[in-house]
PAVEXKOL-413033 format. One line per 5 residues: for each residue x, y, z of C-alpha. Coordinates in nm, 2 decimals. Example, Ala and Ser with C-alpha at 12.3 -4.5 7.8 and 13.67 -1.06 7.14 Angstrom:
BEGIN
1.23:-0.45:0.78; 1.37:-0.11:0.71
//
This chain:
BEGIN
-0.33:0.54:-2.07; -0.39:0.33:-2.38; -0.11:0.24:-2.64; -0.15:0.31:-2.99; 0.06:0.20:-3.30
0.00:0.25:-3.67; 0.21:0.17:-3.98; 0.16:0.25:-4.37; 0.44:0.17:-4.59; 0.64:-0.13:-4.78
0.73:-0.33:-4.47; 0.51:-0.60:-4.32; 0.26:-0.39:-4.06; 0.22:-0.67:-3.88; 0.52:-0.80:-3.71
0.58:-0.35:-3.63; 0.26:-0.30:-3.46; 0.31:-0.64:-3.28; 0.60:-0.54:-3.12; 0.49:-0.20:-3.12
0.25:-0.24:-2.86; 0.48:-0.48:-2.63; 0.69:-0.11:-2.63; 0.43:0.04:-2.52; 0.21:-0.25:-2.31
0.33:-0.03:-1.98; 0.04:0.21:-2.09; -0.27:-0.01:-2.09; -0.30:-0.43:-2.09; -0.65:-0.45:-2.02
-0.69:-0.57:-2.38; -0.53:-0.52:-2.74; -0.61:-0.54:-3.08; -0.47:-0.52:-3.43; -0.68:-0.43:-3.76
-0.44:-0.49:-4.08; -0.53:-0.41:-4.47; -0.41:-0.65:-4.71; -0.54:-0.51:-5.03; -0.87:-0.53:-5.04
-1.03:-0.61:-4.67; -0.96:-0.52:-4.34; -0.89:-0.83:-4.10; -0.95:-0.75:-3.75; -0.85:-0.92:-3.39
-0.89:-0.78:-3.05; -0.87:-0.97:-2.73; -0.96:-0.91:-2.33; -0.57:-0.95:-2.20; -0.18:-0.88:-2.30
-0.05:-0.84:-2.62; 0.07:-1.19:-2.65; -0.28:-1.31:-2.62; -0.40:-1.08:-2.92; -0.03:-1.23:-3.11
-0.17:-1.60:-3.03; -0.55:-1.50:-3.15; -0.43:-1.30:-3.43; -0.22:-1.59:-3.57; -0.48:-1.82:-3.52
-0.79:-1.64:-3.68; -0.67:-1.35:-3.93; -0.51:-1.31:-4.22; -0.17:-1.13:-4.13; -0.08:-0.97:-4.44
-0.08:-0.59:-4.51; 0.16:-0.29:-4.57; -0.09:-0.06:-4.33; -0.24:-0.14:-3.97; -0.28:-0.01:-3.63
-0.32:-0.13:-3.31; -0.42:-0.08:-2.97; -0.33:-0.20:-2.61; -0.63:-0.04:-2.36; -0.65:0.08:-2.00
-1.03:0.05:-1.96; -1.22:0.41:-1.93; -1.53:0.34:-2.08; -1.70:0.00:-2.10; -1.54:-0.31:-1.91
-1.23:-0.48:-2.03; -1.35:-0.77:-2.25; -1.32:-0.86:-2.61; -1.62:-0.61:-2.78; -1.51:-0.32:-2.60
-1.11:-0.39:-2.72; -1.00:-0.16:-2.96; -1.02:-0.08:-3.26; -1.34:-0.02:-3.36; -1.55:-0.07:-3.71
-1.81:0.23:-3.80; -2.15:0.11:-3.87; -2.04:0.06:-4.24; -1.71:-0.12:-4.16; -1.54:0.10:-4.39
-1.35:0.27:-4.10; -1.13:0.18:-3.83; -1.04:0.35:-3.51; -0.83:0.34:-3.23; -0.81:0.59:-2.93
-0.63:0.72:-2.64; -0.85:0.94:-2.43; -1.17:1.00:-2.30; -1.46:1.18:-2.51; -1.66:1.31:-2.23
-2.02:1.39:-2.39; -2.00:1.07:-2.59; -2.35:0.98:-2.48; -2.52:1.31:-2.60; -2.37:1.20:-2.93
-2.47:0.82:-2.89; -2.86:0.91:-2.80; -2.84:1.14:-3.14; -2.63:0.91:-3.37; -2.89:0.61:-3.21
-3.18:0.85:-3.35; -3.06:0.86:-3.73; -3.01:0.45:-3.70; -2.61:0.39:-3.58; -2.58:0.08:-3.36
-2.30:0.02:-3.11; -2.20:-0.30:-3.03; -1.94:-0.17:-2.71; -1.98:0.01:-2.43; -1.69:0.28:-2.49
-1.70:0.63:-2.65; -1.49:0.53:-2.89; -1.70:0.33:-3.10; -1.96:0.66:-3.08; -1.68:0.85:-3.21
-1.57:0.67:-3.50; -1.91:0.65:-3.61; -1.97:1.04:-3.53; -1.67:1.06:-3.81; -1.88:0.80:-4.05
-2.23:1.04:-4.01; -2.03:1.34:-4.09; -1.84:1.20:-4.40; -2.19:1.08:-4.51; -2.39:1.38:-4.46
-2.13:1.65:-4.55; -1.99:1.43:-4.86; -1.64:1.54:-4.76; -1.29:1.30:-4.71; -1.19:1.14:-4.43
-0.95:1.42:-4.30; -1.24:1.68:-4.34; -1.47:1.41:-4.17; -1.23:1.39:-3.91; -1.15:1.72:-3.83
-1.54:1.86:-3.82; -1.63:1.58:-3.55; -1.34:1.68:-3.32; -1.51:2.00:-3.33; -1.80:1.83:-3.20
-1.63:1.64:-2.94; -1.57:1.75:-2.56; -1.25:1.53:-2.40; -0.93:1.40:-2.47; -0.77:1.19:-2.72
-0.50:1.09:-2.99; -0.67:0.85:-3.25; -0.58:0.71:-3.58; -0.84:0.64:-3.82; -0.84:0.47:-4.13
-1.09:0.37:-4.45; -1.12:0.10:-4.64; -1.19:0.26:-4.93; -0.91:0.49:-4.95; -0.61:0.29:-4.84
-0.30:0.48:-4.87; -0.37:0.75:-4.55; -0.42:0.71:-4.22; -0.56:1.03:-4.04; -0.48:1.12:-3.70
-0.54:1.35:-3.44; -0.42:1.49:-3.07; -0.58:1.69:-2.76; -0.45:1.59:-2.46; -0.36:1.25:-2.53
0.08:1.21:-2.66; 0.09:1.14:-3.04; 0.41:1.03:-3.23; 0.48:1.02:-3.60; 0.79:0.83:-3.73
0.89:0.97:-4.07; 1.10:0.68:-4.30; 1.19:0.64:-4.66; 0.84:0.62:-4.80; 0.73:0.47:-4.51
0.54:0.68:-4.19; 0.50:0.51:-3.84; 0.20:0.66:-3.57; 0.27:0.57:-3.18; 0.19:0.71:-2.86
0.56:0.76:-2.80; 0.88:0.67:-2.99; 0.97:0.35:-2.84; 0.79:0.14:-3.11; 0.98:0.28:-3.42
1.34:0.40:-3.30; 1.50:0.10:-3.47; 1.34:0.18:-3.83; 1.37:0.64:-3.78; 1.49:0.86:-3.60
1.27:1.13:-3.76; 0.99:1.20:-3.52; 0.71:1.48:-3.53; 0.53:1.52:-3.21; 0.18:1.64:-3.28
0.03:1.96:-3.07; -0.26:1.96:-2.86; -0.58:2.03:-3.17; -0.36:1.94:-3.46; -0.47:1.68:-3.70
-0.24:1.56:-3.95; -0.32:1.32:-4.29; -0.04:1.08:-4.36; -0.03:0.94:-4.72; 0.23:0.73:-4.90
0.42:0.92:-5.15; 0.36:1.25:-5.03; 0.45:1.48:-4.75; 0.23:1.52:-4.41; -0.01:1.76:-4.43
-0.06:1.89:-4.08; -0.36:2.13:-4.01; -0.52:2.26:-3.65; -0.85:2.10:-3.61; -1.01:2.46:-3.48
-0.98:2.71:-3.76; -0.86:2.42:-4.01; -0.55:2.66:-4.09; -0.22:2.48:-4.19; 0.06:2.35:-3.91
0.43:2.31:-4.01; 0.54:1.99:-3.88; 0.93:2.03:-3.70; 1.09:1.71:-3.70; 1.29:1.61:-3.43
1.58:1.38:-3.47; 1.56:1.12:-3.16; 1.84:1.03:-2.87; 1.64:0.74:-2.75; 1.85:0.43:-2.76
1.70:0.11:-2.87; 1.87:-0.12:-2.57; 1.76:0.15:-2.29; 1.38:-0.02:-2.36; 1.49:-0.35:-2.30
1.54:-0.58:-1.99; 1.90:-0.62:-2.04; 1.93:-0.93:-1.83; 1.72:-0.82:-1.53; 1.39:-1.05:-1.46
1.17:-0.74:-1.48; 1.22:-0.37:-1.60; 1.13:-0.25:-1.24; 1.44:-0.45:-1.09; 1.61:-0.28:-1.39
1.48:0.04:-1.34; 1.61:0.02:-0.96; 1.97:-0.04:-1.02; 2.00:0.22:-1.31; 1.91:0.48:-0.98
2.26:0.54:-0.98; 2.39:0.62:-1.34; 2.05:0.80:-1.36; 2.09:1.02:-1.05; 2.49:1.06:-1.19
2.30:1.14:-1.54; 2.05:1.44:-1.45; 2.34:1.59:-1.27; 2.60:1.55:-1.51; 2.77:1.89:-1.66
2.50:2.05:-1.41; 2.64:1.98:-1.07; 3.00:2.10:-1.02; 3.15:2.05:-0.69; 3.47:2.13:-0.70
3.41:2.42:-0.83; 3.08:2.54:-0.63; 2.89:2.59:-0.92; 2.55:2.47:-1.02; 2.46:2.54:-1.38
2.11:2.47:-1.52; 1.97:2.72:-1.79; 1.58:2.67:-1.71; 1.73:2.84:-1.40; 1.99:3.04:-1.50
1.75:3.21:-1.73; 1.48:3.26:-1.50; 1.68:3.34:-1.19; 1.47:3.66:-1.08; 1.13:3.49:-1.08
1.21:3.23:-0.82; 1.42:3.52:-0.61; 1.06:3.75:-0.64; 0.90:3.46:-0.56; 0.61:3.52:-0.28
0.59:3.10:-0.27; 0.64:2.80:-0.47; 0.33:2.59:-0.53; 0.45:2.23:-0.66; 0.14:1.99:-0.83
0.20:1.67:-0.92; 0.04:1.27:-0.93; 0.14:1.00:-0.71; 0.52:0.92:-0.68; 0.57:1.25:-0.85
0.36:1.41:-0.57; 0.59:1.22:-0.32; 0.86:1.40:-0.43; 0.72:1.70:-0.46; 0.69:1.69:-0.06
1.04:1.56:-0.02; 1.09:1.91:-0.21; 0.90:2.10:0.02; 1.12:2.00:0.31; 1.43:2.08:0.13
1.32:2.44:-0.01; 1.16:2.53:0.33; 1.51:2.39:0.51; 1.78:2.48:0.27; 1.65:2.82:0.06
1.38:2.94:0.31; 1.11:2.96:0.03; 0.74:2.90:0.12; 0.61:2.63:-0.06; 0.30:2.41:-0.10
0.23:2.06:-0.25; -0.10:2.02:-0.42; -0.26:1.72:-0.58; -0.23:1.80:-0.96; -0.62:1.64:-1.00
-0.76:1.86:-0.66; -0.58:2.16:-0.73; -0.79:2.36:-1.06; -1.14:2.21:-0.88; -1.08:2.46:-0.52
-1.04:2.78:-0.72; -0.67:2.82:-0.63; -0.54:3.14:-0.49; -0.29:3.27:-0.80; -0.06:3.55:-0.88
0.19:3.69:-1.09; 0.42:3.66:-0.78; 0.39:3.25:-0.75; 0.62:3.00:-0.91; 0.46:2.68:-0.96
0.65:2.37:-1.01; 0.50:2.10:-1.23; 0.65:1.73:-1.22; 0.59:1.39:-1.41; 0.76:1.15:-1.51
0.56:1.05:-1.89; 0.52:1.47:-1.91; 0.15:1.35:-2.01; -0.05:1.38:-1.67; -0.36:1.52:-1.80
-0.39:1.65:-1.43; -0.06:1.86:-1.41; -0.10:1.98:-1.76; -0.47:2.09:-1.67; -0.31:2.26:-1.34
0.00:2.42:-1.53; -0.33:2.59:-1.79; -0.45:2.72:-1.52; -0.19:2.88:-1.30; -0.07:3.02:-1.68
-0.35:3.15:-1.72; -0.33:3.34:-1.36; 0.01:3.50:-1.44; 0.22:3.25:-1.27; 0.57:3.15:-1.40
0.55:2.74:-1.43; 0.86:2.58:-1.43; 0.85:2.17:-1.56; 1.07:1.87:-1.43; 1.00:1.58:-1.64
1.18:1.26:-1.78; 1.05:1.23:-2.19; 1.18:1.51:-2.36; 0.93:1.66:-2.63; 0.68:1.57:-2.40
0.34:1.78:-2.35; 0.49:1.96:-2.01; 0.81:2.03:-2.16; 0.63:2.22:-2.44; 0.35:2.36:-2.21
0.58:2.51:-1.91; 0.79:2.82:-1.92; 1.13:2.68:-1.84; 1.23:2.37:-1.69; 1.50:2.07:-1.64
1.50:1.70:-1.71; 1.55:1.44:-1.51; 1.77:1.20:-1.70; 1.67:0.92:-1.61; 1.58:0.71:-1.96
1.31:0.55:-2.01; 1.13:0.40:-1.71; 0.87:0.13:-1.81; 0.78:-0.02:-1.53; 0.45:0.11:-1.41
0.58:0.14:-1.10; 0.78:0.44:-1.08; 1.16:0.42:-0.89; 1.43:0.63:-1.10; 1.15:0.82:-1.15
1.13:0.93:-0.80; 1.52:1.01:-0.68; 1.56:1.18:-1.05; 1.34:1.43:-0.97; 1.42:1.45:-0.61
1.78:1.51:-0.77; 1.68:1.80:-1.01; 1.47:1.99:-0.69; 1.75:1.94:-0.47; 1.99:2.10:-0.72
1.74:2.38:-0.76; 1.68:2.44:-0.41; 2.07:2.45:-0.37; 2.11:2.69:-0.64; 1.83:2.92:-0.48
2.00:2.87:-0.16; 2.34:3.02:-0.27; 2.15:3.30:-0.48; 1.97:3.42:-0.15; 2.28:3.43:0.10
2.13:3.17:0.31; 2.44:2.91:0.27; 2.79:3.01:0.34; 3.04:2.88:0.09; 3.15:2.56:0.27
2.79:2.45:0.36; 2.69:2.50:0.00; 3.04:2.28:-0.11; 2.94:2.06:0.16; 2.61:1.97:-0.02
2.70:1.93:-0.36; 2.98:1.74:-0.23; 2.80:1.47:-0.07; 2.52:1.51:-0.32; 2.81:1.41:-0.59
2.87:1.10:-0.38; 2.48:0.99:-0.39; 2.55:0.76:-0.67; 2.82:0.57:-0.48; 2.60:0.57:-0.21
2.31:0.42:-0.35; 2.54:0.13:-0.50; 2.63:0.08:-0.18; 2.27:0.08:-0.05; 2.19:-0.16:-0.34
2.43:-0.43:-0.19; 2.16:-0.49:0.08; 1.93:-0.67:-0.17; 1.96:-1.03:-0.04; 1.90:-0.92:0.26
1.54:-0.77:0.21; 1.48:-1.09:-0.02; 1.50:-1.28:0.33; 1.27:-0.94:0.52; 1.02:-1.01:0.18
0.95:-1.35:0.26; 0.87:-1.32:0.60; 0.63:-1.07:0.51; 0.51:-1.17:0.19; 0.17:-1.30:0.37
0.09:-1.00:0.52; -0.27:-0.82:0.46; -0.10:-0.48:0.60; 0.22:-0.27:0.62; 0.27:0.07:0.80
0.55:0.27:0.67; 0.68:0.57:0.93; 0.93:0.87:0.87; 1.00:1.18:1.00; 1.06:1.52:0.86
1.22:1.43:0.50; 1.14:1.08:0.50; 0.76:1.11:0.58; 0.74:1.14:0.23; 0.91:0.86:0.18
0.67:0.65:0.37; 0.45:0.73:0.19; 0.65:0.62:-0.15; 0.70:0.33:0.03; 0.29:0.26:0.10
0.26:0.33:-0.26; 0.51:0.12:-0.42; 0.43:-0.22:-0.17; 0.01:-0.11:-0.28; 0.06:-0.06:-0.68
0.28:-0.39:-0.70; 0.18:-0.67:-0.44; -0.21:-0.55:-0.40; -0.10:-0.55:-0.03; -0.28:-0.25:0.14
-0.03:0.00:0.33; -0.03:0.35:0.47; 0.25:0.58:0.50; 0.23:0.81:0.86; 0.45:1.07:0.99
0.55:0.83:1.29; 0.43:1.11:1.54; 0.12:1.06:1.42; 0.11:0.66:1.48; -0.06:0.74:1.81
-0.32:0.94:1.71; -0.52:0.62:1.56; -0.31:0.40:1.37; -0.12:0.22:1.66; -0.46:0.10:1.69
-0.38:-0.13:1.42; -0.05:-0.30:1.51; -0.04:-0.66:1.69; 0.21:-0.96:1.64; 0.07:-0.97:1.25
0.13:-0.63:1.18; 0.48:-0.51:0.98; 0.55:-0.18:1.07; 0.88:-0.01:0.84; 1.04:0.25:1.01
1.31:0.48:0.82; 1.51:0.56:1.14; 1.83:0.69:1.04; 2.04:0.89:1.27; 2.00:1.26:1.14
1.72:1.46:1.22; 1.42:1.32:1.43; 1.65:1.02:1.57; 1.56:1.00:1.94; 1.17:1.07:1.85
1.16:0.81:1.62; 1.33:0.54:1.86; 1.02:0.60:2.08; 0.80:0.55:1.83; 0.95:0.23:1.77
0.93:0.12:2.17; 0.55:0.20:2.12; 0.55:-0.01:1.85; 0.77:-0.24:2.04; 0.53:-0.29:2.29
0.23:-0.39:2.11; 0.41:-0.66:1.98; 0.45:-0.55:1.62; 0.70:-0.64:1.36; 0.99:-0.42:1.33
1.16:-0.36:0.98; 1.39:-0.02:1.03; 1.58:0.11:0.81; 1.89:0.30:0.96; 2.22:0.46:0.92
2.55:0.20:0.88; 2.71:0.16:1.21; 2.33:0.16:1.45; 2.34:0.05:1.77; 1.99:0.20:1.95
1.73:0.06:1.68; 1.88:-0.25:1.66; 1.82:-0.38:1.98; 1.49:-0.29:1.93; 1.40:-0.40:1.58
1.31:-0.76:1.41; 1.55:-0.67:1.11; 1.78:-0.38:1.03; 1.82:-0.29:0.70; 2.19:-0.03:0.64
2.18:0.22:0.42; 2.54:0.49:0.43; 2.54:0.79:0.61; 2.50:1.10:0.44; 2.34:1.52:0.52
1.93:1.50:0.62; 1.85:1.61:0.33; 2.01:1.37:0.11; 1.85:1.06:0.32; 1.52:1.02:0.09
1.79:0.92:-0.21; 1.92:0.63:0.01; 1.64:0.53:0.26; 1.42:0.50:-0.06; 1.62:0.21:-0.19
1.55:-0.07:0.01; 1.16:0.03:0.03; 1.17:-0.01:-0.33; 1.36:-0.36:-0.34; 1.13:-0.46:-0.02
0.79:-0.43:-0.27; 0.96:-0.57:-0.56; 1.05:-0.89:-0.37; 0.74:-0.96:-0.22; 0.57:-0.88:-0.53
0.78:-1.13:-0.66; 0.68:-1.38:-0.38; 0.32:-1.33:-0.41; 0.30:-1.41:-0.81; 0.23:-1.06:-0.92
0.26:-0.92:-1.22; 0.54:-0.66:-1.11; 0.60:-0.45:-1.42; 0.25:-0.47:-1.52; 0.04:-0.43:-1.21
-0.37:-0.46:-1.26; -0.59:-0.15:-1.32; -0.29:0.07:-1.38; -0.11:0.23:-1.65; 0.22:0.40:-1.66
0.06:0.76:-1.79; -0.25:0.86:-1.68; -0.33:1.09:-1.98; -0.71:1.13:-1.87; -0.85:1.32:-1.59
//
């Protein structure tokens, strides 16, 4: 949700906060804005729209001088996306600037009273009510900005990371975190605010990441001085010196970071089981496990919680823990699970996964289940991240930096780390012999090759994606493991092309949705030849015989589904539970191409963000 980007120091803000928020545009491009300080007035520019549309405005209508600035690129919570309710926002006085990532959820309790004592708003959004909450208690208590700032948190119910600045005292920015990810970049007399590193990693490598309720004041010339808002008592900021490389956030070549982002699946699967997975050996070495070893054995079940394509692979999990290291588990909507009064005990593991390690709804869920006794284990991709502080152990997936909104290395990552987890459990437990355990990390050592080699079917489903691109609706069917990957595939063809699609178990294709298919209906089927094989092939005769449009995805060397379908897609053969890594890739490649086709904005598709930081 929402980008923010701040700069004080001896550089040009402009140009830094500029390409700042094209960094970090994958969070929010409802609108953006920019407010720079040039020495003695604040010049302002916000626009409905990209970031490029604020850098043609801002050029056009503002002075762009200044050493200190922040800007903002919005995913619309409060108020509709247009130019007045683009961040940042002036108090009444137009002495102090905010921008904010979050949600302030009794913002209109504080409106109605702050409306009382003469404060207008011009927006619709809470953050204009809370920057001017700050302004009433600077006035009224006669205190700083930081004091200001830290008394009206207390006052605040919600989320957010903000930075606030006033005109009057130039040299500090003040900024503040619950919930919402906030950055700080430490330089050579220079200090750099952002929602994640990305914007500053070619001027630092010096980051403090800020804790849920800390607040910090940055000043030139002197050190941060970091305090938690509650009790006001002082934090010790840890610096963290960053791995992120600079040319991992770029496009390197590819048309769009998604199509990117697909091909990197197989140095990134190769990556996150690098120095963990050794199969010649039969060893699987991860210390978030290693360390913990006795709670998943005691284990009365694992409850996984998660968001979208992270909760896609949290069901791909469940098949492989159930199947491979007989463990009860259950899948849970990270946003449902904390609102039906969860049954949880010291005897549960719960699994927590995201990709941005933000999800306001997983970290609300891992609280809970805390809370409750249970041990919570994180997978996540951005180290530092709020999970990867919050959870009791855990392993990244490392996959680098995925900015496309829709997520893909994301997905077979983290299907990666579970399956490496469920092995290990597996072997712990007696319920794999030694050459079926070197059998699966074998083949699960070849997965990279195999999803090169899945890759190569590209111009292929460029030809499928054209056929198609006109369609109004797709059904997506699997069995078993790749159910879930139906359902990834629903997702994926939904978020990008704005085509509507279901994933089914393709069982349950006759219990209503076969109502649906004539001549003009697509139907994907993952068909490969482990598992459910002959079931499926009736399913597709059913299909068959409604006259609806067969794309199936099988195993090289099909004979059965291809007389049967419209087009074949190949992916290698490999063990069941190995399938979702390869039958994923061409569902990917199928939404990015029609996506493509249909003029859609692939990376950046509308009404979404990459990290859904509010509930």
């Amino acid at each position: 949700m929402c980008g923010i980007v701040g700069y004080i120091g001896h550089r040009d803000a402009y140009p830094i906060i500029i390409k700042g928020l094209q960094r970090l545009e994958y969070r929010g491009y409802d609108s953006a804005g920019i407010a720079l300080y040039d020495g003695s007035e604040i010049n302002l520019s916000k626009t409905k729209g990209k970031v490029e549309d604020l850098n043609n405005k801002a050029k056009s209508t503002i002075s762009l001088e200044g050493k200190l600035g922040i800007g903002h690129t919005r995913w619309a919570t409060h108020g509709v996306p247009n130019d007045v309710n683009s961040h940042p926002h002036y108090s009444n006085s137009g002495d102090l600037v905010i921008i904010h990532n979050g949600i302030i959820e009794n913002y209109d309790a504080i409106k109605k009273e702050l409306t009382k004592r003469g404060y207008t708003f011009s927006s619709e959004t809470d953050t204009e009510v809370l920057v001017n909450l700050i302004e009433e208690v600077k006035r009224k208590e006669g205190v700083k900005l930081g004091k200001a700032v830290q008394i009206a948190l207390n006052e605040v119910v919600g989320a957010y990371a903000i930075a606030v600045f006033d005109k009057q005292k130039p040299d500090e920015i003040v900024v503040a975190k619950l919930g919402s990810p906030l950055a700080i970049g430490v330089g050579d007399n220079e200090f750099f605010i952002a929602s994640d590193a990305s914007p500053f990693i070619e001027f630092t490598n010096n980051a403090i990441y800020l804790e849920d309720e800390e607040m910090a004041v940055i000043r030139l010339g002197k050190e941060i001085k970091l305090r938690k808002i509650k009790n006001d008592a002082i934090a010790y900021p840890s610096i963290q010196e960053l791995a992120l490389n600079l040319e991992e956030i770029e496009k390197g070549g590819f048309d769009h970071f998604m199509l990117k982002e697909i091909y990197e699946q197989p140095r990134a699967i190769l990556d996150t089981y690098r120095g963990r997975l050794r199969a010649k050996e039969g060893i699987i070495k991860m210390a978030g496990i290693d360390d913990n070893l006795e709670k998943f054995l005691n284990a009365n079940r694992i409850i996984i919680v998660a968001c979208g394509t992270s909760w896609h692979a949290g069901l791909v999990a469940e098949y492989i823990f159930e199947d491979l290291a007989r463990i009860p588990v259950e899948v849970e909507y990270a946003s449902e699970f904390r609102y039906r009064n969860p049954v949880i005990t010291d005897k549960d593991v719960l699994i927590a996964i995201s990709q941005s390690g933000e999800t306001a709804d997983t970290l609300a869920a891992i609280k809970l289940a805390k809370e409750k006794g249970a041990f919570v284990f994180g997978v996540c991709n951005v180290v530092g991240s709020s999970i990867a502080r919050e959870t009791d152990a855990g392993a990244y997936t490392h996959a680098g930096p995925e900015i496309g909104v829709a997520s893909t290395k994301a997905f077979t990552t983290q299907i990666t780390v579970l399956t490496l987890l469920a092995l290990k459990l597996a072997k712990e437990k007696g319920v794999f012999d030694n050459r079926r355990f070197h059998e699966h990390l074998s083949e699960l050592e070849n997965i990279p090759s195999k999803v090169e080699k899945a890759l190569l079917s590209n111009p292929l489903v460029e030809i499928i994606s054209n056929v198609y691109k006109d369609s109004t609706n797709c059904l997506y069917l699997g069995r078993g493991y790749n159910f879930p990957v139906a359902l990834e595939g629903a997702l994926k063809l939904k978020e990008i092309s704005y085509i509507h699609a279901e994933g089914y178990p393709a069982a349950e294709m006759k219990h209503g949705p076969i109502a649906l298919i004539d001549e003009h209906m697509p139907v994907v089927v993952i068909a490969t030849n482990k598992g459910h094989y002959e079931k499926v092939v009736s399913n597709i005769q059913e299909i068959k015989s409604r006259k609806g449009k067969i794309i199936a995805v099988v195993t090289e060397g099909d004979v059965q589904v291809k007389e049967l379908a419209d087009h074949v897609i190949e992916i290698p053969e490999t063990l069941e539970s190995l399938t979702p890594l390869l039958t994923t890739i061409p569902l990917q490649l199928l939404s990015y191409h029609i996506a493509v086709m249909r003029g859609c904005n692939v990376d950046q598709p509308r009404n979404l963000a990459k990290s859904v930081t509010v509930e």
